[in-house]
C-alpha positions in Angstrom: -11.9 11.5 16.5 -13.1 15.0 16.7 -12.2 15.4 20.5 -8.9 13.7 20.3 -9.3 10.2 21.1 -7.1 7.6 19.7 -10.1 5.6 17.5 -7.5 2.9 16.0 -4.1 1.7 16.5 -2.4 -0.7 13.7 0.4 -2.6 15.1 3.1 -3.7 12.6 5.7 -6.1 13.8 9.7 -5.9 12.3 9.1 -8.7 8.5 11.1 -9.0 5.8 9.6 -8.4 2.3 12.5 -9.9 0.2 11.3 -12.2 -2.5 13.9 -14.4 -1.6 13.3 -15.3 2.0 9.2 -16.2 2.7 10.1 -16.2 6.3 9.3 -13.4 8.6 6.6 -11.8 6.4 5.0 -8.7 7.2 1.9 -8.8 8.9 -0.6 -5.7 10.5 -2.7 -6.2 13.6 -6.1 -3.4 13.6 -7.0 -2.6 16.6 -10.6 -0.4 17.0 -10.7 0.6 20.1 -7.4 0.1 21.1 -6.5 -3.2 22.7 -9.3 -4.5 20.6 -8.3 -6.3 17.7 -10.9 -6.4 15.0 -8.8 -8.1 12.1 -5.2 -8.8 10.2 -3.8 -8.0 6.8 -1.1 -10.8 6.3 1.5 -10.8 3.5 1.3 -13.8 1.3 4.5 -14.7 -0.1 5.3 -14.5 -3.8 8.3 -14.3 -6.0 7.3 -11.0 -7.8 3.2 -9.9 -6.9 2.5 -8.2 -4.0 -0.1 -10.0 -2.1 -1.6 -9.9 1.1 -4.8 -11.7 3.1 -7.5 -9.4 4.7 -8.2 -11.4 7.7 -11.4 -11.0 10.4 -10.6 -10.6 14.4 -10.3 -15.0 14.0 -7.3 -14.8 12.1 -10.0 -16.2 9.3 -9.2 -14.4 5.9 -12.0 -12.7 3.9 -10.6 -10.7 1.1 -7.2 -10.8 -0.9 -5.2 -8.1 -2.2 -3.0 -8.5 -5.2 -0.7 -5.8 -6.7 1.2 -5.3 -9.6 4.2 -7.1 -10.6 6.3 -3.5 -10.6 4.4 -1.8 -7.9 5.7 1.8 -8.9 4.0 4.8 -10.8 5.3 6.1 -14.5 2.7 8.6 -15.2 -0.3 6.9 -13.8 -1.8 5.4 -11.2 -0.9 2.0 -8.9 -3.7 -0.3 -8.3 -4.1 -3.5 -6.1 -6.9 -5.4 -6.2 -8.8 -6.4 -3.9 -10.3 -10.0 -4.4 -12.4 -12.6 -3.4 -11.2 -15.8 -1.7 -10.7 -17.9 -5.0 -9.5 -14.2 -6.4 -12.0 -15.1 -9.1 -13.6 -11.4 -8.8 -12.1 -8.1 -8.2 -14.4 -6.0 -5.6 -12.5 -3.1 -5.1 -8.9 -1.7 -5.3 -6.2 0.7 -3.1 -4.6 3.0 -5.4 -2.0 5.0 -5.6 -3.1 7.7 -7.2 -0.2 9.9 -9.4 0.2 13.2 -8.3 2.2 14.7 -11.1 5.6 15.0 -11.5 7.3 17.3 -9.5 5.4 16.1 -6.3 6.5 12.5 -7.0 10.4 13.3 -8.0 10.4 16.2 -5.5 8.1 15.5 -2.3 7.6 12.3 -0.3 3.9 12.4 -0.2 1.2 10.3 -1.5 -2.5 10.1 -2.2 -4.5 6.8 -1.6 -7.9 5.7 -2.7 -9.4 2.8 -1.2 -13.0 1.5 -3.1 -14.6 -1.5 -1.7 -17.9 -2.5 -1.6 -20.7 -0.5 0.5 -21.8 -3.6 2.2 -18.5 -4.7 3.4 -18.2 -5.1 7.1 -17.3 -2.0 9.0 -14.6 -4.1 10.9 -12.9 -5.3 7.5 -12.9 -1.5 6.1 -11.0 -0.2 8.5 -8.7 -3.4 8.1 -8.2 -2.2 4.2 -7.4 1.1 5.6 -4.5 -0.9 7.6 -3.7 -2.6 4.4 -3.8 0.7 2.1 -1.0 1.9 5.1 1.4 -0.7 5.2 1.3 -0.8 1.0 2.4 2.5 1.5 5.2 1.5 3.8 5.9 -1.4 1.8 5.9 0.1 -1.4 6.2 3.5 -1.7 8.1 5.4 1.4 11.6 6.4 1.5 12.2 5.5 5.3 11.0 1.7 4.6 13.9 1.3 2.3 11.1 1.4 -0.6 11.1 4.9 -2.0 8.9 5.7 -5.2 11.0 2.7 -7.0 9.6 0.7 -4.5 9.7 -2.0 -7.4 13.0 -2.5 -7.6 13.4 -3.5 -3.6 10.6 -6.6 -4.9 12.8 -8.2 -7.7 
């Protein structure tokens, strides 16, 4: 916050992302106040889409999130939904939003948008804002062993 106090702390345990092995999935616990836990996002496994469950402090899940089958940007932006239970309707997205392209070939930094709907549960935002942060680290970072082709690490 303004003064300098640690508002939330997401906690992201070692998982494997590999298509091939469903065990040891990736999984972020939020944490607003610290120590508090006020929800999950849990990776879904899935041979080629990126999905994950928005989950309340209950472990209970809420939303979805479902991304692209090639979750990297040509030109454009990269969206993943996110969905209702039965993933019937889409009420909101995270997007990675291009940057042009020297910053993408040349820079490793991103820009994220995160629309959901104005009634959601305060608690489950700041989960999406977990969410929106481990796509990036799933996805998208160079350190993570994703980089910008990020897609090719998921086939």
């Amino acid at each position: 916050d303004n003064v300098g106090h640690v508002i939330m702390h997401l906690v992201r345990p070692l998982g494997c992302g590999s298509c091939c092995c469903p065990c040891c999935l990736h999984q972020m616990e939020v944490q607003a106040p610290p120590g508090k836990t006020i929800g999950y996002v849990t990776q879904e496994w899935h041979p080629f889409i990126p999905k994950f469950s928005i989950q309340n402090e209950k472990q209970e899940t809420v939303l979805k999130v479902k991304g692209p089958c090639l979750a990297f940007s040509c030109f454009g932006d990269v969206n993943f939904d996110v969905v209702s239970l039965d993933e019937s309707s889409i009420v909101g997205k995270i997007s990675k939003q291009w940057s042009g392209i020297i910053r993408e070939c040349l820079t490793d930094t991103d820009n994220f948008g995160i629309q959901f709907p104005v009634d959601l549960d305060v608690k489950i935002k700041a989960v999406l804002l977990g969410a929106c942060l481990l796509v990036d680290f799933m996805y998208f970072e160079h350190n993570s062993g994703g980089a910008h082709g990020g897609a090719w690490r998921m086939l």
